[in-house]
Backbone as JSON Lines, residues from 0, in Angstrom:
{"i":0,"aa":"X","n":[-31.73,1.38,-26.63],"ca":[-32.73,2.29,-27.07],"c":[-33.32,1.71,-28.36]}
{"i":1,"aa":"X","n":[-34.49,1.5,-28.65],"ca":[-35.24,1.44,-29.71],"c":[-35.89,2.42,-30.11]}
{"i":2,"aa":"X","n":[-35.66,2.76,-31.5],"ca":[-36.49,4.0,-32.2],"c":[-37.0,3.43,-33.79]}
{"i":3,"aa":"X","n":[-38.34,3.94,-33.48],"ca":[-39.66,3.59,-34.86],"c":[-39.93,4.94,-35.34]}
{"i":4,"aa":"X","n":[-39.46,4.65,-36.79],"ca":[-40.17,5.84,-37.25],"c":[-41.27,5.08,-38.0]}
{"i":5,"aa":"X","n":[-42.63,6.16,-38.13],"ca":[-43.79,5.76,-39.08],"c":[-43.89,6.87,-40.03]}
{"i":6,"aa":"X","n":[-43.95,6.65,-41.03],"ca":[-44.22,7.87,-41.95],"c":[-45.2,7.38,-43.14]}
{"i":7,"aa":"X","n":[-46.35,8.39,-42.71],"ca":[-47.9,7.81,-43.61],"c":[-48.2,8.97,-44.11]}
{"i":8,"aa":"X","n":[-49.64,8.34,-44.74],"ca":[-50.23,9.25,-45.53],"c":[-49.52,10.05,-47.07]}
{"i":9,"aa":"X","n":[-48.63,9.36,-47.85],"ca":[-47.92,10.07,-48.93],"c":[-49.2,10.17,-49.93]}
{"i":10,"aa":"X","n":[-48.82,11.28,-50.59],"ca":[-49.92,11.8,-51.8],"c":[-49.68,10.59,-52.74]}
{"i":11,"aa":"X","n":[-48.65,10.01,-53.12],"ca":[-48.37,8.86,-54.16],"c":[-47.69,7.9,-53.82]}
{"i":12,"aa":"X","n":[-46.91,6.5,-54.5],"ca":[-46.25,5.74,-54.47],"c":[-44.73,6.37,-54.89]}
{"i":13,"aa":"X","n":[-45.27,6.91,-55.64],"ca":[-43.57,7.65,-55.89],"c":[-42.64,8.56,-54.97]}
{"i":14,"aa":"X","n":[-43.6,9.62,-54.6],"ca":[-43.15,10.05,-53.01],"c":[-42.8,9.18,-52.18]}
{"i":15,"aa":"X","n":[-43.39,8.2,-51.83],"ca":[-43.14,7.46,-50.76],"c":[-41.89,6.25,-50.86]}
{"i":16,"aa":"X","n":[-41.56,5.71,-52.51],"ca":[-40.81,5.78,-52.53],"c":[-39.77,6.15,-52.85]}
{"i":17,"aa":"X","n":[-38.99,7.47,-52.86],"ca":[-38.26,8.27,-52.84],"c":[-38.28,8.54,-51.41]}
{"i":18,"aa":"X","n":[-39.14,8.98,-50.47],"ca":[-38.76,9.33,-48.92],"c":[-37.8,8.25,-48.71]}
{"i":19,"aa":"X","n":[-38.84,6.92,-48.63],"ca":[-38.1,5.32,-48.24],"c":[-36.39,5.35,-48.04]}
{"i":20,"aa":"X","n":[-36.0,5.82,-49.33],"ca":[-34.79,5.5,-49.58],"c":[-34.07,6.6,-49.31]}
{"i":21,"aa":"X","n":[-34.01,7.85,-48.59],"ca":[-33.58,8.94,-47.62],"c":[-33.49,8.32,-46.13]}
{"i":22,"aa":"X","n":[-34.74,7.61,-45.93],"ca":[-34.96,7.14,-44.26],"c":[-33.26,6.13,-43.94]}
{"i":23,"aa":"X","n":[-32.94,5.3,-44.47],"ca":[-31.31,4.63,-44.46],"c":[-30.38,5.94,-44.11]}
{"i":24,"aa":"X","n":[-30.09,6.71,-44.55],"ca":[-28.89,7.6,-44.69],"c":[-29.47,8.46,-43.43]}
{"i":25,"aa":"X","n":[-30.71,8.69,-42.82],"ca":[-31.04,9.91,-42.05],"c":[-30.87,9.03,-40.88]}
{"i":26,"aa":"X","n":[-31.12,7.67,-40.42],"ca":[-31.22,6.85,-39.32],"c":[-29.46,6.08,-39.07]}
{"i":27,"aa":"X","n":[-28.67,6.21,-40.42],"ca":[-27.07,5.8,-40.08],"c":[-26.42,7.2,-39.61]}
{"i":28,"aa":"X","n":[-26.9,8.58,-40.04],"ca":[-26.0,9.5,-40.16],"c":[-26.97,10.06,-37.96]}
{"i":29,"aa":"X","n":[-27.67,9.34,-37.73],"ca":[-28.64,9.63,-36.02],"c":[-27.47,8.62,-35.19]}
{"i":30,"aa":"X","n":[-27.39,7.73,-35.57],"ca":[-26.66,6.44,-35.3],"c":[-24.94,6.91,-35.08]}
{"i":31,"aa":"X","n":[-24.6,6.94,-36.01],"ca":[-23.07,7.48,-35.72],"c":[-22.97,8.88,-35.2]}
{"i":32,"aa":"X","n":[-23.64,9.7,-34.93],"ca":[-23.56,10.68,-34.4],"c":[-23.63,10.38,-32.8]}
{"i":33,"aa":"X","n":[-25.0,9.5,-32.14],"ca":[-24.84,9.36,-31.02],"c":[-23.97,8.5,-30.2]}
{"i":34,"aa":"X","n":[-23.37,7.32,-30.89],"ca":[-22.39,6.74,-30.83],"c":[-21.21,7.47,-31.04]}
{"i":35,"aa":"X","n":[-20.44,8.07,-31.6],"ca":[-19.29,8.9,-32.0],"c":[-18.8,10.54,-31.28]}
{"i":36,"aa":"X","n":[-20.43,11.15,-31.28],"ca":[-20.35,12.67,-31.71],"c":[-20.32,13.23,-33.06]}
{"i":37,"aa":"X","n":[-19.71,12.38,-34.35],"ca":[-19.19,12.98,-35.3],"c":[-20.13,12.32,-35.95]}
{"i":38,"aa":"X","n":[-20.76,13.67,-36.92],"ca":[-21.39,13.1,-38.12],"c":[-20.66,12.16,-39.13]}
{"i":39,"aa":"X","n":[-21.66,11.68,-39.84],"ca":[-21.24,10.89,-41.39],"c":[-20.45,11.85,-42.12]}
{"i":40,"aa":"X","n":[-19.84,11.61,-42.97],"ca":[-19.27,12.65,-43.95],"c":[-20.21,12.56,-45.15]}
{"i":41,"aa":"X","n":[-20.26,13.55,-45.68],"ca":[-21.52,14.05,-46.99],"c":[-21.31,12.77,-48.13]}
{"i":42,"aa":"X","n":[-20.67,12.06,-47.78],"ca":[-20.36,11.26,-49.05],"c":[-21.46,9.87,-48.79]}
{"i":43,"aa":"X","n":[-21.79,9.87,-47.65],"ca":[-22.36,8.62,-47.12],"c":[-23.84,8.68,-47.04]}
{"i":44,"aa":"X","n":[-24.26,9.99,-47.88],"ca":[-25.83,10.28,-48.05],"c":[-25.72,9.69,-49.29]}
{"i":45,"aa":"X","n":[-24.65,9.66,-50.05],"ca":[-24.8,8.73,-51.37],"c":[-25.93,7.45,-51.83]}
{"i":46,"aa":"X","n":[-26.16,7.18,-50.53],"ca":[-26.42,5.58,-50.04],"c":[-28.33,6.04,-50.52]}
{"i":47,"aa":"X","n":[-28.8,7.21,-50.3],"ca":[-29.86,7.57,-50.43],"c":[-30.09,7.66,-52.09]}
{"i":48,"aa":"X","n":[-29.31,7.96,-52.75],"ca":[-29.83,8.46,-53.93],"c":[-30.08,7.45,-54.89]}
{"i":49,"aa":"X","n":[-29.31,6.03,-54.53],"ca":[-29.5,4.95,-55.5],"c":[-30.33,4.04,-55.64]}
């Protein structure tokens, strides 16, 4: 399976990057869920905030 996300049109550069770096943690925590069943554990959204 291949999956593209596009996400346009941000009001700024700063929004967009701040989304950017959410999109990693929302596409690993899609990933191990359909592979597993079991979500990420809350600790592994960490990966977003830095």
């Amino acid at each position: 399976m291949k999956l593209t996300v596009t996400h346009t049109n941000f009001a700024d550069s700063g929004l967009r990057t701040g989304i950017a770096k959410g999109w990693p943690a929302v596409l690993a925590g899609l990933k191990s869920y359909l592979e597993t069943g079991q979500a990420l554990p809350a600790e592994s959204w960490d990966m977003a905030v830095g």
